[in-house]
PyMOL Python script that loads the backbone (N, CA, C, O; Angstrom):
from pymol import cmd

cmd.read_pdbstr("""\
ATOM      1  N   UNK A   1     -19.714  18.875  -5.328  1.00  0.00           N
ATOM      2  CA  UNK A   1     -20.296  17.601  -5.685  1.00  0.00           C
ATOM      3  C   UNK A   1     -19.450  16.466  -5.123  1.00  0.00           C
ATOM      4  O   UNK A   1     -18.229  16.596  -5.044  1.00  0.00           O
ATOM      5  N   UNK A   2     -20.087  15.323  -4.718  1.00  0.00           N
ATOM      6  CA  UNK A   2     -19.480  14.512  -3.828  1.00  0.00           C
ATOM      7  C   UNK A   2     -20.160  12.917  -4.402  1.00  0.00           C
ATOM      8  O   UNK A   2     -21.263  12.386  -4.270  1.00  0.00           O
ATOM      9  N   UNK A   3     -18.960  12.542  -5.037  1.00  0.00           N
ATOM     10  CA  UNK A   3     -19.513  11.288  -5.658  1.00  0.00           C
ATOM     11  C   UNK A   3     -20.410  11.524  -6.984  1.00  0.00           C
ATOM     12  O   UNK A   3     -20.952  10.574  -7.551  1.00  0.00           O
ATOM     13  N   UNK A   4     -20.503  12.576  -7.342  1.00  0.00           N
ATOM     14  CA  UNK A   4     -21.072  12.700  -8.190  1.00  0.00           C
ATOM     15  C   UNK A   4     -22.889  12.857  -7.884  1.00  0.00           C
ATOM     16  O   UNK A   4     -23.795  12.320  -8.522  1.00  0.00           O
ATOM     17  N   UNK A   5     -22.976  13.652  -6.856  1.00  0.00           N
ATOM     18  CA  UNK A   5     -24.082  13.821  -6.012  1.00  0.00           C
ATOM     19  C   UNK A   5     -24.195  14.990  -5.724  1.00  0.00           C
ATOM     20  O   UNK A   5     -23.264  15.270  -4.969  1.00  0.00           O
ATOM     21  N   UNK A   6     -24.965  16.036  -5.946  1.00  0.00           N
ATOM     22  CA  UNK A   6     -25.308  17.302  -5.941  1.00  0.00           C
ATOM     23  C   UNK A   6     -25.873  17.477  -4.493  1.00  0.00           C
ATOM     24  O   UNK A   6     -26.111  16.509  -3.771  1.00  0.00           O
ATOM     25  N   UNK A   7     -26.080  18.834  -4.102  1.00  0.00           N
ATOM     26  CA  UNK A   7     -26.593  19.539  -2.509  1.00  0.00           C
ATOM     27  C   UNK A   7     -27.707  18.851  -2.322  1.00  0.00           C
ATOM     28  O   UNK A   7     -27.936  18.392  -1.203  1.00  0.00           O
ATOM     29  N   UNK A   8     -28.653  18.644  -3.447  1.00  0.00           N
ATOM     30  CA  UNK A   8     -30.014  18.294  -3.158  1.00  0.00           C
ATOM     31  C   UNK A   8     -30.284  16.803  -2.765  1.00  0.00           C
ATOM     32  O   UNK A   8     -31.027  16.285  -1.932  1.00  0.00           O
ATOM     33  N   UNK A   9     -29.385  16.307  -3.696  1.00  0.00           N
ATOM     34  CA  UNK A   9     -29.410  14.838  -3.306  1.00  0.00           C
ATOM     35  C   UNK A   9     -28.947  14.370  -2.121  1.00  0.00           C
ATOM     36  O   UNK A   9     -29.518  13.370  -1.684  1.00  0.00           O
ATOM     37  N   UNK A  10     -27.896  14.920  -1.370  1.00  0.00           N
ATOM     38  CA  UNK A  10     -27.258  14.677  -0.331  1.00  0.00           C
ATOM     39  C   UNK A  10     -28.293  15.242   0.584  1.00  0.00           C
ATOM     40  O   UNK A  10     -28.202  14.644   1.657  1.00  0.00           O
ATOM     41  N   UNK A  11     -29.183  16.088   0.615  1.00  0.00           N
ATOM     42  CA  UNK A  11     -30.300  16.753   1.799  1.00  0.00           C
ATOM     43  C   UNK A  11     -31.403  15.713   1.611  1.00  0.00           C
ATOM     44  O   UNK A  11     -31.756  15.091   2.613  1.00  0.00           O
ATOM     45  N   UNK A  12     -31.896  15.495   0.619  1.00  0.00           N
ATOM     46  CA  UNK A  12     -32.463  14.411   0.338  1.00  0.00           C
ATOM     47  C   UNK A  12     -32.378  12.600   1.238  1.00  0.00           C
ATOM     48  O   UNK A  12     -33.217  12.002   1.912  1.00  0.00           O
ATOM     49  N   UNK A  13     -30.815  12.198   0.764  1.00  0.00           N
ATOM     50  CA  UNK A  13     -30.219  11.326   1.682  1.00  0.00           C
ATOM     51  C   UNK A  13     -30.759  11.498   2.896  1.00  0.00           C
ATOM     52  O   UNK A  13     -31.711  10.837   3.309  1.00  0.00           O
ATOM     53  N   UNK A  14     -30.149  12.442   3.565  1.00  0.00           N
ATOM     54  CA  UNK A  14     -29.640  12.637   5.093  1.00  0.00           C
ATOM     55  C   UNK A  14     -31.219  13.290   5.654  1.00  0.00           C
ATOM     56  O   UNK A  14     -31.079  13.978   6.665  1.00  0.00           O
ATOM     57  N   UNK A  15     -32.524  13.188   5.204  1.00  0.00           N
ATOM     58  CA  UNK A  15     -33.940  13.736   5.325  1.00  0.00           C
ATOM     59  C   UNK A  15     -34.278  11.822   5.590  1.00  0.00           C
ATOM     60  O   UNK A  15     -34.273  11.391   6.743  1.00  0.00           O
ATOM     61  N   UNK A  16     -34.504  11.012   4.573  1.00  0.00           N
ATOM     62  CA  UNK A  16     -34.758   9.703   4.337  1.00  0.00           C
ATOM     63  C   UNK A  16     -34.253   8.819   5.936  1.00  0.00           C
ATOM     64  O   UNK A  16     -34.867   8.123   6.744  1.00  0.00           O
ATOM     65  N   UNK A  17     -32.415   9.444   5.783  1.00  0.00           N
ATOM     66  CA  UNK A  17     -31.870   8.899   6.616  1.00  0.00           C
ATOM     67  C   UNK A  17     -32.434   9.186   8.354  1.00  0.00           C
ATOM     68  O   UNK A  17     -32.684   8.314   9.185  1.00  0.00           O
ATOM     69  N   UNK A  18     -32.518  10.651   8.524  1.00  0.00           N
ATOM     70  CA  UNK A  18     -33.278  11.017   9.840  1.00  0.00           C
ATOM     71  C   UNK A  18     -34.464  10.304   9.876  1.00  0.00           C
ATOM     72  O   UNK A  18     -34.731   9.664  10.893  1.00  0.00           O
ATOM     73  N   UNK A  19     -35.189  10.312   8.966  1.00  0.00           N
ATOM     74  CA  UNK A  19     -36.846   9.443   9.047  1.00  0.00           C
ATOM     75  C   UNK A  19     -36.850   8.272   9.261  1.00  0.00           C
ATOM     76  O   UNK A  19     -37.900   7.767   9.658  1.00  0.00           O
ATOM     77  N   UNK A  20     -35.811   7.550   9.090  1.00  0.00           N
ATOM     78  CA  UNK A  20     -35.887   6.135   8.967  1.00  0.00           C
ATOM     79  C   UNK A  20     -35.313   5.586  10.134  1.00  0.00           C
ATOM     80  O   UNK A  20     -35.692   4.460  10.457  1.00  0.00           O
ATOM     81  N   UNK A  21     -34.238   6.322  11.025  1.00  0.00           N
ATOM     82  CA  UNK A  21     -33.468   5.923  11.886  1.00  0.00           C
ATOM     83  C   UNK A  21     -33.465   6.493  13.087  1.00  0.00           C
ATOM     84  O   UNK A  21     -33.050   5.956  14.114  1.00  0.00           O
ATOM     85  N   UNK A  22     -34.050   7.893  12.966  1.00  0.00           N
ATOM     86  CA  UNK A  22     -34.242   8.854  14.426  1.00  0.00           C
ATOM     87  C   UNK A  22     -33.438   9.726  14.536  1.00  0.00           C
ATOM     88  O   UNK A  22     -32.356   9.559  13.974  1.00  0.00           O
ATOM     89  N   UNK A  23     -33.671  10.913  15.266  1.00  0.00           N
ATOM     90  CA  UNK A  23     -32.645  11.212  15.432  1.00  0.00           C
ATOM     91  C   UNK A  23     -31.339  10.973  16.601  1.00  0.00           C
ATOM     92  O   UNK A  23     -30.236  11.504  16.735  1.00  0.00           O
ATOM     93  N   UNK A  24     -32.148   9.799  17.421  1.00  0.00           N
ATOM     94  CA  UNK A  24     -31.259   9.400  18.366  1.00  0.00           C
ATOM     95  C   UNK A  24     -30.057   8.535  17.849  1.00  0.00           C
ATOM     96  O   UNK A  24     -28.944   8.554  18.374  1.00  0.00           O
ATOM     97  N   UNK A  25     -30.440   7.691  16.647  1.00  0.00           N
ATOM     98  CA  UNK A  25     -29.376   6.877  16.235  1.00  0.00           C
ATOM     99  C   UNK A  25     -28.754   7.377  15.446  1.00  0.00           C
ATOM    100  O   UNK A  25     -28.266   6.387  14.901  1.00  0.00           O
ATOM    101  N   UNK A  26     -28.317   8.329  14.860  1.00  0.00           N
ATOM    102  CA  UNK A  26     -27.305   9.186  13.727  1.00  0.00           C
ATOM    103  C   UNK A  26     -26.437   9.343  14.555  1.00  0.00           C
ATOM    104  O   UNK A  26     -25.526   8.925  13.841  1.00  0.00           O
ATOM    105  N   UNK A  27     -25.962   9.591  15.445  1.00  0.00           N
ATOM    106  CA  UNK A  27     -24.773   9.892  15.842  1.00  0.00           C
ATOM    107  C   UNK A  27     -23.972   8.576  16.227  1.00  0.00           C
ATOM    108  O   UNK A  27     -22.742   8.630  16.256  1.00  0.00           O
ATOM    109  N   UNK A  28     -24.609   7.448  16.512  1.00  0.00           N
ATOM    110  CA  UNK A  28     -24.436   6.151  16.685  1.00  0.00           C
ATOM    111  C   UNK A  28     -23.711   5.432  15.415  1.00  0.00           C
ATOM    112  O   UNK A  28     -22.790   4.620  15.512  1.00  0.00           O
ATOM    113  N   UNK A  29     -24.320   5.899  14.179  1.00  0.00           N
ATOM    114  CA  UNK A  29     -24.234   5.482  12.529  1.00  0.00           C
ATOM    115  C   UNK A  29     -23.331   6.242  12.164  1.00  0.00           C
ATOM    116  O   UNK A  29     -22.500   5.738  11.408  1.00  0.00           O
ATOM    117  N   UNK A  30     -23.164   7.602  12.524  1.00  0.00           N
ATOM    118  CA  UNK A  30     -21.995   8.615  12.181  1.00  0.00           C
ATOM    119  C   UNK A  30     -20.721   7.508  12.516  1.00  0.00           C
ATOM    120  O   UNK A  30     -19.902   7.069  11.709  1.00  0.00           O
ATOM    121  N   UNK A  31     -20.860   7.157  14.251  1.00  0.00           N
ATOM    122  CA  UNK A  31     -19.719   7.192  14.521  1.00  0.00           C
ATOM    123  C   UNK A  31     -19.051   5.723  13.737  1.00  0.00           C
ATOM    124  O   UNK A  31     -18.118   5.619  12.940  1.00  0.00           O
ATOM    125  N   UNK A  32     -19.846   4.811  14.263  1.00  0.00           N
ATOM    126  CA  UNK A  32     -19.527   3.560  12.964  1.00  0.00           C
ATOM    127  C   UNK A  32     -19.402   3.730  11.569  1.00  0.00           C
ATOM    128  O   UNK A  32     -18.886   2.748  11.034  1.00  0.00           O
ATOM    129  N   UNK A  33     -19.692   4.622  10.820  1.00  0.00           N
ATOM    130  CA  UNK A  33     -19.527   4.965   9.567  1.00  0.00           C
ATOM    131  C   UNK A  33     -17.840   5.359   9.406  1.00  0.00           C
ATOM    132  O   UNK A  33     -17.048   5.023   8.525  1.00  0.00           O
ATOM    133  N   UNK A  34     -17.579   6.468  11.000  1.00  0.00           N
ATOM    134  CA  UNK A  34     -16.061   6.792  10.643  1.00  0.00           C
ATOM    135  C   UNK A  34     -15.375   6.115  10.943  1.00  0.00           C
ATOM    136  O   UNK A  34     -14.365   6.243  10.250  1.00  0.00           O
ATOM    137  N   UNK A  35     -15.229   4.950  12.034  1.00  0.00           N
ATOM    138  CA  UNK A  35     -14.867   3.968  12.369  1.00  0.00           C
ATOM    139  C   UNK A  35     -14.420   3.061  10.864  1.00  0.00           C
ATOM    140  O   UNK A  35     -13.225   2.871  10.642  1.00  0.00           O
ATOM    141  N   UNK A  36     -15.250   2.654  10.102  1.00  0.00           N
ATOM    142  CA  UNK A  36     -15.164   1.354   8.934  1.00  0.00           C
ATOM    143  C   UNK A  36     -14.537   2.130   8.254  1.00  0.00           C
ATOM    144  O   UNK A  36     -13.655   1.415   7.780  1.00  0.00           O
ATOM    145  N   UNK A  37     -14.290   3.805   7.619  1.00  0.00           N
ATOM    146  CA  UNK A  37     -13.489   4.860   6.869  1.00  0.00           C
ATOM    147  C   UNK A  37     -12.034   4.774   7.414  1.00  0.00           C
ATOM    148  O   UNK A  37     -11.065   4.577   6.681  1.00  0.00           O
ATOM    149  N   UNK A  38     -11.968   4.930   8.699  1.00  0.00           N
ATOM    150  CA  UNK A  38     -10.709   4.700   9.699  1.00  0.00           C
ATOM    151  C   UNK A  38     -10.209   3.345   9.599  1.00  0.00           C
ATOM    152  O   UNK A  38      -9.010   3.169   9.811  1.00  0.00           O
ATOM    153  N   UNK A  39     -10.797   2.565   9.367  1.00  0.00           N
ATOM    154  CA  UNK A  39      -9.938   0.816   8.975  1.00  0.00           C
ATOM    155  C   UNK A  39     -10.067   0.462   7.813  1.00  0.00           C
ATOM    156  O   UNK A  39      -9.518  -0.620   7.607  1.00  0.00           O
ATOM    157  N   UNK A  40     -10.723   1.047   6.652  1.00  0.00           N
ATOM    158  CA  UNK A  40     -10.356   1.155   5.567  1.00  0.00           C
ATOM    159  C   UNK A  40      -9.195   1.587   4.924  1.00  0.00           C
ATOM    160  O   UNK A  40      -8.540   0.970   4.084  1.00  0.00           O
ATOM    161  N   UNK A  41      -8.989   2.735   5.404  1.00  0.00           N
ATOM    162  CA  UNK A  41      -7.772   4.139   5.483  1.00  0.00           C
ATOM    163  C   UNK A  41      -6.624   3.266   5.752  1.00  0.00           C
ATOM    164  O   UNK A  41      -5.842   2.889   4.879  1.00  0.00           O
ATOM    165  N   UNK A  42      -6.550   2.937   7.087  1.00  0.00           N
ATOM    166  CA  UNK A  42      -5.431   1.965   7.950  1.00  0.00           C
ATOM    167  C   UNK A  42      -5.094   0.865   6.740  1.00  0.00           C
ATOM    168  O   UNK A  42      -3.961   0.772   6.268  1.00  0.00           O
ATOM    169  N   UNK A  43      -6.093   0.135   6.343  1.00  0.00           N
ATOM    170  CA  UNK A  43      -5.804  -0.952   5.638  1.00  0.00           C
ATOM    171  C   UNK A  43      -4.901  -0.934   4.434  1.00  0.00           C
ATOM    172  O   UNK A  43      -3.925  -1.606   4.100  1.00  0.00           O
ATOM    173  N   UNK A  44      -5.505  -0.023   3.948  1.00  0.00           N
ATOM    174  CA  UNK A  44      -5.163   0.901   2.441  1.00  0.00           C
ATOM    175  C   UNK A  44      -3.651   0.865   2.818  1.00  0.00           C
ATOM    176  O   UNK A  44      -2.893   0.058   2.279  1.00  0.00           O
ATOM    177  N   UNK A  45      -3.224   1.771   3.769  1.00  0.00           N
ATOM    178  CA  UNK A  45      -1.936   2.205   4.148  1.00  0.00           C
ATOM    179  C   UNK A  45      -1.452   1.223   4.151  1.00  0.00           C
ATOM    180  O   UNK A  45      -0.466   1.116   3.422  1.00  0.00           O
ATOM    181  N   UNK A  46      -1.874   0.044   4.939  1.00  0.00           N
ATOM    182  CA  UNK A  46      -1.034  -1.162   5.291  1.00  0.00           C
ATOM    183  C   UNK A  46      -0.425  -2.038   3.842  1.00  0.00           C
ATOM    184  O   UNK A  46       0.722  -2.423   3.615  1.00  0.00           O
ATOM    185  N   UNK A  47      -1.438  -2.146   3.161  1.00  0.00           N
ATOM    186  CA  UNK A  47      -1.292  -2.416   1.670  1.00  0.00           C
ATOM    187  C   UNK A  47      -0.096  -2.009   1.249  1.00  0.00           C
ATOM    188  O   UNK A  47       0.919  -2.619   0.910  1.00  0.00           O
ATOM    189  N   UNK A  48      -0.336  -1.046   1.312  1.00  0.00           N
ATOM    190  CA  UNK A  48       0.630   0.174   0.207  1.00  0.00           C
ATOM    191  C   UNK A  48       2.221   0.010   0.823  1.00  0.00           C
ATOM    192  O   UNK A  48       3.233   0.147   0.135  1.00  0.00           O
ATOM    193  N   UNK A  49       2.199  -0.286   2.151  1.00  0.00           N
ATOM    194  CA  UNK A  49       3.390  -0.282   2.627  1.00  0.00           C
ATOM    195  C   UNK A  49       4.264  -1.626   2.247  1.00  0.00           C
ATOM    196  O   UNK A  49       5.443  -1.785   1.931  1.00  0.00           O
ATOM    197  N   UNK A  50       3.110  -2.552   2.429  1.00  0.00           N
ATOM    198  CA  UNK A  50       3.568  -4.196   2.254  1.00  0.00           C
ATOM    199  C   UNK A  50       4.288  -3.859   0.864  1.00  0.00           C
ATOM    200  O   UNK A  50       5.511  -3.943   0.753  1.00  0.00           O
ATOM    201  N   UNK A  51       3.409  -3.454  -0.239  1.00  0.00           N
ATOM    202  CA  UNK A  51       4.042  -3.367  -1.487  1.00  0.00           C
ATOM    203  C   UNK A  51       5.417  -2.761  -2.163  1.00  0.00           C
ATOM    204  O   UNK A  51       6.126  -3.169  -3.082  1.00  0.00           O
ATOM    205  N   UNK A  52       5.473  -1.751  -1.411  1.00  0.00           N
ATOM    206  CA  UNK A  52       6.554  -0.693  -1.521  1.00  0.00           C
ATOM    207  C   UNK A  52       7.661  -1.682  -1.060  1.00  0.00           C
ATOM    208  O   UNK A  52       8.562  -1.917  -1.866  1.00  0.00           O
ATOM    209  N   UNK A  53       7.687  -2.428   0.444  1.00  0.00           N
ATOM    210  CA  UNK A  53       8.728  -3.518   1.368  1.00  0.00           C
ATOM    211  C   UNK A  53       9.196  -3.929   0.170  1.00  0.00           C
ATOM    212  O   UNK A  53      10.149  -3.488  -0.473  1.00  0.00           O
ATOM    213  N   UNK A  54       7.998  -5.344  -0.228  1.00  0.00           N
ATOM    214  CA  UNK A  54       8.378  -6.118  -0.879  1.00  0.00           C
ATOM    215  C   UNK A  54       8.738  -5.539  -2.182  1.00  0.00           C
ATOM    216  O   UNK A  54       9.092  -6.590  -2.716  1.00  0.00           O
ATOM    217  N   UNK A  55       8.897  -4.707  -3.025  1.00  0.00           N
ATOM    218  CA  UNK A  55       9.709  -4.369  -4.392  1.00  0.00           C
ATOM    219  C   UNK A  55      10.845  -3.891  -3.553  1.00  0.00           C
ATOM    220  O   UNK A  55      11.917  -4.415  -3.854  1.00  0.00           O
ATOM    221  N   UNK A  56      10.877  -3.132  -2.695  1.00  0.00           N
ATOM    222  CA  UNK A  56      12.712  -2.851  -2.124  1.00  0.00           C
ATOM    223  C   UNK A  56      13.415  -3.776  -1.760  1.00  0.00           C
ATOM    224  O   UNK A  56      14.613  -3.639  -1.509  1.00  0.00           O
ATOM    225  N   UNK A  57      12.502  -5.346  -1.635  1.00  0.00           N
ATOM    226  CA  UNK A  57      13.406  -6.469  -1.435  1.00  0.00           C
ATOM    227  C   UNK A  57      13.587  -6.565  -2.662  1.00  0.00           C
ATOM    228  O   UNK A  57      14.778  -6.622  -2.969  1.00  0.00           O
ATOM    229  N   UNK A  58      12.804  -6.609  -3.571  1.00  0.00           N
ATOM    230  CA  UNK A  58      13.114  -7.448  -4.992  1.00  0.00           C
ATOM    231  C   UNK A  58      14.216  -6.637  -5.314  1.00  0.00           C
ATOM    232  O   UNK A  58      15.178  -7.292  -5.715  1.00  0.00           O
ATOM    233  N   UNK A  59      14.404  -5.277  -5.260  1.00  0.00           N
ATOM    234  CA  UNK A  59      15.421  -4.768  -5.685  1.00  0.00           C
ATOM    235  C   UNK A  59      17.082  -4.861  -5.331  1.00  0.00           C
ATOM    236  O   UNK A  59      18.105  -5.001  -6.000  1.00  0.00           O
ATOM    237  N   UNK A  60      16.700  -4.677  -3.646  1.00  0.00           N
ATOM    238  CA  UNK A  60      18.039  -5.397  -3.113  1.00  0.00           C
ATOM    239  C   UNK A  60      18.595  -6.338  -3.580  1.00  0.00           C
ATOM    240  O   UNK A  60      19.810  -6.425  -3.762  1.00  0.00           O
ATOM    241  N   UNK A  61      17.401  -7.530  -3.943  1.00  0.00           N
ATOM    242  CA  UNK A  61      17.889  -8.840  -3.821  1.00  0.00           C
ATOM    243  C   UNK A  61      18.418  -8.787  -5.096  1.00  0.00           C
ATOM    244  O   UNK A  61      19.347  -9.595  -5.116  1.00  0.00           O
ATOM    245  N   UNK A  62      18.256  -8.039  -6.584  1.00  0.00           N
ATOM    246  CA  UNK A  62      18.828  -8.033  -7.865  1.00  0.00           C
ATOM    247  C   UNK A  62      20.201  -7.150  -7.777  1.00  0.00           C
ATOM    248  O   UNK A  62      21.225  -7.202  -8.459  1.00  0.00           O
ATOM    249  N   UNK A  63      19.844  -6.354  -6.719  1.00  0.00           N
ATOM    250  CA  UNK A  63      21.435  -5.910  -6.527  1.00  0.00           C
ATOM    251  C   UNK A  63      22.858  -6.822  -6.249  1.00  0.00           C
ATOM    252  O   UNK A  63      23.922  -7.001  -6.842  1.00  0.00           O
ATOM    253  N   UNK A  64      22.263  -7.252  -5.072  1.00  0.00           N
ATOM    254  CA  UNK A  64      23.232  -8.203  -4.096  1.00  0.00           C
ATOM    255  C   UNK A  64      23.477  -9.728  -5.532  1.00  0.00           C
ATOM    256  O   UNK A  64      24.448 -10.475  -5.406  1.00  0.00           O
ATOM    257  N   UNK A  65      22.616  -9.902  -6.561  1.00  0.00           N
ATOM    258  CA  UNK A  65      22.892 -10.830  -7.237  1.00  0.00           C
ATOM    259  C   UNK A  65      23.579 -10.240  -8.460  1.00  0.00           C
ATOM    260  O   UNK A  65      24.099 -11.000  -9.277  1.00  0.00           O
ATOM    261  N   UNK A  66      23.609  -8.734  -8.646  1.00  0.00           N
ATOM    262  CA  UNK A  66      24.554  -8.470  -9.531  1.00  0.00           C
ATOM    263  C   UNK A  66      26.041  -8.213  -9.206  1.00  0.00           C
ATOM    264  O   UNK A  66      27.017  -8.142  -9.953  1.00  0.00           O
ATOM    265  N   UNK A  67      25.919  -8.091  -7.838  1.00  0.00           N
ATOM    266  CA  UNK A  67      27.260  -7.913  -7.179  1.00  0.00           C
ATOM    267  C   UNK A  67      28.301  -9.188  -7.266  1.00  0.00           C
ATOM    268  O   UNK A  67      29.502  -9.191  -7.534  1.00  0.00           O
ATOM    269  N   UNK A  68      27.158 -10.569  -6.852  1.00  0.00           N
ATOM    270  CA  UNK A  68      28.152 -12.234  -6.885  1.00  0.00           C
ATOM    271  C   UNK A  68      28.224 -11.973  -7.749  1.00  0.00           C
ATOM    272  O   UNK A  68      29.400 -11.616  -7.671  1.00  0.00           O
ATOM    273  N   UNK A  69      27.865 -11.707  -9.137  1.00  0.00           N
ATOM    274  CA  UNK A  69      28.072 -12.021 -10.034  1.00  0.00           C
ATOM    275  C   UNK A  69      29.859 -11.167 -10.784  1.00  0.00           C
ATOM    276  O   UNK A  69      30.736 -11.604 -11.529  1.00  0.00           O
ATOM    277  N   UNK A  70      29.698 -10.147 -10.232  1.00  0.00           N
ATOM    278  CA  UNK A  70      30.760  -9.213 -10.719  1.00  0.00           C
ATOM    279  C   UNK A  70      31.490 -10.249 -10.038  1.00  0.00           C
ATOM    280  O   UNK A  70      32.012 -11.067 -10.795  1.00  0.00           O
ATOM    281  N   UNK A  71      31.694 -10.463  -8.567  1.00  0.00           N
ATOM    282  CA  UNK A  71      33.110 -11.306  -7.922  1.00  0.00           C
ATOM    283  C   UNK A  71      33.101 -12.557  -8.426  1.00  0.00           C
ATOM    284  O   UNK A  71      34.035 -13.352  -8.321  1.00  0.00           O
ATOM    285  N   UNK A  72      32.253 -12.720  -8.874  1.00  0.00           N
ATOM    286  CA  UNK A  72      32.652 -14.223  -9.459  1.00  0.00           C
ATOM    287  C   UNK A  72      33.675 -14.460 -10.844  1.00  0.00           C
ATOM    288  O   UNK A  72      34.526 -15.296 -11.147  1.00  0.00           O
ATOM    289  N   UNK A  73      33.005 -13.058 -11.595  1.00  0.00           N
ATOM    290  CA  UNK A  73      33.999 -12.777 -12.680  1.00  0.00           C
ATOM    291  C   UNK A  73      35.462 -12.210 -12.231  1.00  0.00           C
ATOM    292  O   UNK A  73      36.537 -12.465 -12.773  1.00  0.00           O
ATOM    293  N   UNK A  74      35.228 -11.385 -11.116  1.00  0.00           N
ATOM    294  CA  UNK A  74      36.508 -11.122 -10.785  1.00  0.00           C
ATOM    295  C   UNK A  74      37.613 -12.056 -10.542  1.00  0.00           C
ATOM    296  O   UNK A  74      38.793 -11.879 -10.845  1.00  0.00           O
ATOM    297  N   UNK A  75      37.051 -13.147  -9.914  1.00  0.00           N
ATOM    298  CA  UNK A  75      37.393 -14.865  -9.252  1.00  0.00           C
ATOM    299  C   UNK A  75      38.171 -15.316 -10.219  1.00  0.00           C
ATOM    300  O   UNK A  75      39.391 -15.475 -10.193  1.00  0.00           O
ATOM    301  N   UNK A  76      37.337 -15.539 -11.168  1.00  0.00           N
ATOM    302  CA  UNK A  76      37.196 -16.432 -12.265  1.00  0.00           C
ATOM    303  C   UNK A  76      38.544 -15.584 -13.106  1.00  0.00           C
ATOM    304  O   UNK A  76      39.467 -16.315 -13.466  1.00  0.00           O
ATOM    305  N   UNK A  77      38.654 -14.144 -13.402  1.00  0.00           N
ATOM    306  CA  UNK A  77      39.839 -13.924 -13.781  1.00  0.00           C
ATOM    307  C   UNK A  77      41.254 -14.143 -13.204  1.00  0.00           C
ATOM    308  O   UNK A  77      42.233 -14.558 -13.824  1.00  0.00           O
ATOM    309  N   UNK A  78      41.165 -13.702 -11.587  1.00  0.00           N
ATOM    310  CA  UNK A  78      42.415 -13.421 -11.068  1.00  0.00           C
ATOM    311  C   UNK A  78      43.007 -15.416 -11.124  1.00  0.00           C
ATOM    312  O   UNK A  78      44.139 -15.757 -11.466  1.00  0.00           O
ATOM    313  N   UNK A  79      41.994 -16.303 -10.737  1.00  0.00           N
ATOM    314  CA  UNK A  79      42.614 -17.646 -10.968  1.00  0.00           C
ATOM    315  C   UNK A  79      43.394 -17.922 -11.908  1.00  0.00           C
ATOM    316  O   UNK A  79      44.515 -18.425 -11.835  1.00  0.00           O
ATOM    317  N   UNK A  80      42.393 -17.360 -13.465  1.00  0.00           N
ATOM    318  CA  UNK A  80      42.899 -17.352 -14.529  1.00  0.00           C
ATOM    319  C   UNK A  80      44.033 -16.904 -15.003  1.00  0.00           C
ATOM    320  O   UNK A  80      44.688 -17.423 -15.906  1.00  0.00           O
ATOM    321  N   UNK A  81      44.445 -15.332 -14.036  1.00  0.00           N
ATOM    322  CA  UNK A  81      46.182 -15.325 -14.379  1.00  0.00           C
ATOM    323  C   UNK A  81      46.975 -15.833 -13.364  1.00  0.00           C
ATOM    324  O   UNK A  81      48.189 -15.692 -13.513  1.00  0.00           O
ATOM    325  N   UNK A  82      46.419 -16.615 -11.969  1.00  0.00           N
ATOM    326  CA  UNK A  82      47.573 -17.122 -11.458  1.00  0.00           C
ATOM    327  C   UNK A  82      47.992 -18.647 -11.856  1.00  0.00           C
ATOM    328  O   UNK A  82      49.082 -19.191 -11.676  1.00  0.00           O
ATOM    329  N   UNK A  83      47.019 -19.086 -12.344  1.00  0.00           N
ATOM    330  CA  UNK A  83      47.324 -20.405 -13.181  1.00  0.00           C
ATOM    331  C   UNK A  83      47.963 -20.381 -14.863  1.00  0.00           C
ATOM    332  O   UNK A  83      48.269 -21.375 -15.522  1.00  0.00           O
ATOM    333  N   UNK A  84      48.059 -18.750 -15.347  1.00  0.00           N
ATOM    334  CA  UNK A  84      48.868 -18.342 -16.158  1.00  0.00           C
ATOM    335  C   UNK A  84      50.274 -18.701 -16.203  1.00  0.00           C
ATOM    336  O   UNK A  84      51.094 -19.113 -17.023  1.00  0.00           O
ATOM    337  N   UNK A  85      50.190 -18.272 -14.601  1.00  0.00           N
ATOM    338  CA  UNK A  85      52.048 -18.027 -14.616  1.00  0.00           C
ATOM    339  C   UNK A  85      52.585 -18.807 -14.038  1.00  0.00           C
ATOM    340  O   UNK A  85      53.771 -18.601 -13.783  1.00  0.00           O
ATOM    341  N   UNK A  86      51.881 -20.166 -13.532  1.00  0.00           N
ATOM    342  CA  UNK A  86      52.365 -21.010 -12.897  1.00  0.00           C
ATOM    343  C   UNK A  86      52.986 -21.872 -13.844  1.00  0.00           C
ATOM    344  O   UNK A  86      53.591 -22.874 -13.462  1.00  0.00           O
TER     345      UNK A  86
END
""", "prot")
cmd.dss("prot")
cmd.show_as("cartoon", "prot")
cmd.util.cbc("prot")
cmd.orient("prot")
């Protein structure tokens, strides 16, 4: 079952579809059909990739801001004992 479409319905379809279009143009409609599946597909992918990028930036970028943050404390101490002992 395909889509929720049984053998009969799909012979059905593709009977309607020959009658209506020929059989010279089905292979014409095939091929544009896989064509718009094929840049759908592509697109999809492209999506998916953009998304994945951009959270590995967001993540970097919370890294690299937990890192200033450690040296800043580090900073902020070592000043703190050389103005100790001065």
């Amino acid at each position: 079952m395909f889509l929720f479409i049984g053998a009969s319905e799909i012979f059905f379809i593709l009977l309607i579809v020959l009658l209506f279009f020929g059989a010279d143009s089905i292979p014409e409609i095939a091929r544009g059909l896989g064509r718009g599946i094929y840049e759908i597909r592509r697109a999809t992918q492209d999506i998916k990739n953009e998304i994945t990028k951009s959270a590995q930036e967001v993540i970097e970028k919370e890294e690299i801001a937990e890192q200033a943050e450690t040296i800043r404390k580090l900073k902020d101490e070592i000043e703190g004992t050389i103005s100790r002992k001065r």
